[in-house]
N, C-alpha and C positions, 0 to 999 in steps of 0.2 A: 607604431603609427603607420597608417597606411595612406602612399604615395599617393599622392591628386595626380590623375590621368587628366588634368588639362592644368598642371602646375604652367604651363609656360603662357597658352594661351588664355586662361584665365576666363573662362565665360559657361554659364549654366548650358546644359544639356539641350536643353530645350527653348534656349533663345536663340539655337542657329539653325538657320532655315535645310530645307533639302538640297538645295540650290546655291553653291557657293562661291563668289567667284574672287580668286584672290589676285592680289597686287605687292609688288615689292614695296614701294614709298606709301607709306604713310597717308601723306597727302592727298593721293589719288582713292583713300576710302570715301573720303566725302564728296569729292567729283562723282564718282557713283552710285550712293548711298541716297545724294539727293534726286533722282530720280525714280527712286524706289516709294512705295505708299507709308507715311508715318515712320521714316528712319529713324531707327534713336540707338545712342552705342552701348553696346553691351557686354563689352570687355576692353580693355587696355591695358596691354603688362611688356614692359620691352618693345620691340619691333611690333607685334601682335596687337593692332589695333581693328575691331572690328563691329560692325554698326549692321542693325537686323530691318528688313523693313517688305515691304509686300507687293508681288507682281500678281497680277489677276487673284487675289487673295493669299495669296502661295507663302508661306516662307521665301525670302531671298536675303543671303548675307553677303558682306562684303568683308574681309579681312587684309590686311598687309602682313607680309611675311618678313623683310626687308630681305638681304640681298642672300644667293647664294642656297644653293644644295642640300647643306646643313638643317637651315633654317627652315626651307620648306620641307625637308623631312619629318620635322619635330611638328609641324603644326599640321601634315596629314595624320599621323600617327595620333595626336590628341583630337582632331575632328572626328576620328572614328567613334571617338564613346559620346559623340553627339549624332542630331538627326541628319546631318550630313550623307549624302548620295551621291551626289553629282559637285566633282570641280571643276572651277574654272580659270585655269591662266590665263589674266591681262597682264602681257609685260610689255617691255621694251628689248630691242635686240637691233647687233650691228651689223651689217651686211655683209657678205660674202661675195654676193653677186652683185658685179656693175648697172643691172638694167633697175635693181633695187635703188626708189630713191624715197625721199626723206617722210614721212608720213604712211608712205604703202604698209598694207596689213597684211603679215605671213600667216596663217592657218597649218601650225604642225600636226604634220603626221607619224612623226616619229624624231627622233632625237640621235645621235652621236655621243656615246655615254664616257665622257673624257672626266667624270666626276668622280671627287674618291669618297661618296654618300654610296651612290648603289651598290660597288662592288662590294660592300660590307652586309649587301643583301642578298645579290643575286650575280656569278661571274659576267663577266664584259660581253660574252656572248649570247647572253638574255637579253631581245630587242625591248630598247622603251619606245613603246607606242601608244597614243591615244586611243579614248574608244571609238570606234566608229560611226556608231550613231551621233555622240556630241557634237565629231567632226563634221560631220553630215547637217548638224544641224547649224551650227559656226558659218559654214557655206551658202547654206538657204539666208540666212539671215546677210549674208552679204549679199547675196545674188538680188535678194530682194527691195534690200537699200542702194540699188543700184552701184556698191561700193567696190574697186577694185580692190584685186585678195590675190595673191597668190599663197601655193599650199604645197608643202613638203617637207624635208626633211630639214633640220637646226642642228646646233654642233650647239653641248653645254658643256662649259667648261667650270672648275673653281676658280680658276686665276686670271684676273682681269687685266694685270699689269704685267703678268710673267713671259711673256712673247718679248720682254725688251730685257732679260738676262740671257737668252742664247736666242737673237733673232733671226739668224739661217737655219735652227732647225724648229724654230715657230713658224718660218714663213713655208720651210719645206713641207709641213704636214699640213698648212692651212691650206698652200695648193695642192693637194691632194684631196682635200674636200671640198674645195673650189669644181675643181676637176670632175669630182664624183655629182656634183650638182646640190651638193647641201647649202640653200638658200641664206641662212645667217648663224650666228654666234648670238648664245645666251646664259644663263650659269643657273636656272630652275629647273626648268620643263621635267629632263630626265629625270629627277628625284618625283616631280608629281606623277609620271604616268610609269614609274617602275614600283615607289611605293607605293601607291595609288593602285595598280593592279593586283602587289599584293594583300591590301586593304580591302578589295571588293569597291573599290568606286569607282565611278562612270567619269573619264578625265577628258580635259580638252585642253587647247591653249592656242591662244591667237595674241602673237607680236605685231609690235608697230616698229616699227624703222626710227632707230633714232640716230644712227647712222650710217652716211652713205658713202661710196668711194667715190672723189671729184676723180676728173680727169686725169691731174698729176699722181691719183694713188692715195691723195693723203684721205682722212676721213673728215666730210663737214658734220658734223654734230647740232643737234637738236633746231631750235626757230619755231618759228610760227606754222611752218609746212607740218614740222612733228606735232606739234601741238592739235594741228584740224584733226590731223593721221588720229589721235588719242581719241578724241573726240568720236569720230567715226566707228574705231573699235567697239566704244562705252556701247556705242549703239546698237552695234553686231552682237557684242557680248549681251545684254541685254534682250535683243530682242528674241535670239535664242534661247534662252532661259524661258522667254513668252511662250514661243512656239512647243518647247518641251513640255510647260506646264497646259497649255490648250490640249496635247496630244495626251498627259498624261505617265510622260514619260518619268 
């Protein structure tokens, strides 16, 4: 019996667009989904929830991944046997940097590959980097909605809770990329734009701030500020997608 190449994600070849832009929660498919032309879902299995629907006539999809390295591995590797070309990360991510506050939008360019997805693919000294153009176009789309962005490098990690079992040698390394200027912490990106390049797709990814460092150090987490931040993204992300399908890209 022969294996389904989309056993996880669960959706026909030809109901996912060129254009894909994925999300960890669930929830946020249809936040996006509804701005797309005639959305309608075209798969749901596990975390892998995803809804098809039409930008300037185009194919555009919207998927959840849910959380974690793993996961986004598995669902670029099954979007390859689909029409899939271009992805796109909308996540969420916690800051590194004090000037980063609650809603701002990071535009990665590369990642800090602390995950144990890639090294199963490519050694640690293999950079994960976006593609250029995507990013390029991630940037116009902010520049043009007037929205501030800043853009560089992310730390992904798999362990969201593990800095609080040896906290002097989590804090030692995380100042050390403080230090180096890597703007936040996230646990996707790298698996998208490592297996993603060696897939042959066109990667991108633009986080929102969902948390910030207050003054005393600790982190305030998510509110209303995140919430606009999301929203603004949707827009960014989206209207890049526009602009790539206008160009043809």
């Amino acid at each position: 019996m022969a294996v389904d190449p989309r056993y996880h994600i669960r959706v026909n070849p030809e109901d996912v667009g060129k254009y894909v832009i994925i999300v960890g929660d669930r929830g946020r498919v249809q936040r996006i989904a509804k701005h797309l032309k005639d959305p309608i879902k075209v798969g749901d299995n596990r975390e892998y929830l995803t809804m098809t629907g039409k930008v300037k006539g185009e194919k555009v999809s919207v998927m959840s991944t849910g959380m974690g390295a793993p996961a986004v591995e598995i669902a670029v590797n099954e979007l390859a046997t689909t029409n899939a070309k271009v992805i796109i990360r909308l996540g969420t991510t916690g800051a590194l940097q004090k000037h980063l506050k609650l809603g701002d939008s990071v535009i990665a360019t590369s990642t800090v590959r602390r995950d144990g997805t890639t090294v199963q693919y490519l050694p640690p000294e293999f950079p994960a980097v976006s593609d250029f153009f995507v990013t390029s176009y991630l940037m116009k789309a902010a520049q043009g909605l007037s929205h501030r962005f800043y853009i560089g490098t992310v730390y992904s990690t798999d362990s969201y809770y593990g800095g609080t079992f040896d906290p002097q040698s989590h804090q030692k390394y995380t100042e050390l990329l403080v230090k180096a200027g890597v703007l936040t912490v996230e646990m996707e990106l790298s698996a998208l734009f490592v297996v993603g390049k060696i897939l042959g797709f066109k990667t991108g990814g633009i986080l929102v701030v969902r948390e910030e460092i207050g003054e005393d150090g600790e982190y305030i987490q998510a509110g209303e500020k995140f919430e606009e931040g999301m929203e603004r993204a949707i827009k960014i992300a989206l209207r890049a997608v526009e602009m790539m399908i206008e160009d043809g890209f």
